[in-house]
N, C-alpha and C positions, 0 to 999 in steps of 0.2 A: 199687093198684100200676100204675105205666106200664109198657108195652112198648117200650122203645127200637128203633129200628128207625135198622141203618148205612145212613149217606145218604155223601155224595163228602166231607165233613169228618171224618166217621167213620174215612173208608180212609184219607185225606191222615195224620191223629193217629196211625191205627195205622201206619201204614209209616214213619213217622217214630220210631215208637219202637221197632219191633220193629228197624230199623236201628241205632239208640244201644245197644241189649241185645245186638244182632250185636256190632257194632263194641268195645264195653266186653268182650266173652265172656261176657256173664250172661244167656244164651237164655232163654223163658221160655213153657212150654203156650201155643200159639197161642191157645185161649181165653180164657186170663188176660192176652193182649197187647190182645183185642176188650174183655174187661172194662176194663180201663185205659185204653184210647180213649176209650170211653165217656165214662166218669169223668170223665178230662180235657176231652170235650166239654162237658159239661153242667155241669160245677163239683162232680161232685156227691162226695161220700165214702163209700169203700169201706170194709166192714166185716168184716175179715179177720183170719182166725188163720194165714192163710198169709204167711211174713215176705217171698216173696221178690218179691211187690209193692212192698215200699219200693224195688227195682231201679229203678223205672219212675220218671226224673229228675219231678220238679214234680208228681207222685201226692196224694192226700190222703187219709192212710190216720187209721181210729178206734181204735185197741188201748184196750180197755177204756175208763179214764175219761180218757186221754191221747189230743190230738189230733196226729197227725203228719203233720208236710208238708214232703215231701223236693226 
């Protein structure tokens, strides 16, 4: 397992989207806006039962054996 750790591209990703979720009205746990930064940092895909991640424009989410990317 890696530990990612927010560097200045991390906070740039997250204020960018936690702006788009403001602006759109679909708010979202500020921790699940850090996990989505992430994500979108590294490329990497999110493994979620929580739907309201697909909010998050350009996400790449895995619901079961469907890959989804918003």
């Amino acid at each position: 397992m890696n530990i990612l750790e927010a560097d200045q591209e991390t906070a740039e990703i997250f204020g960018e989207v936690k702006n788009n979720l403001k602006t759109a009205g679909a708010p979202l746990p500020i921790n699940d806006v850090w996990i989505g930064a992430h994500a979108m940092e590294t490329g990497s895909i999110i493994v979620t039962y929580d739907r309201h991640f697909s909010k998050i424009a350009g996400i790449r989410l895995w619901r079961g054996f469907e890959l989804e990317i918003n």
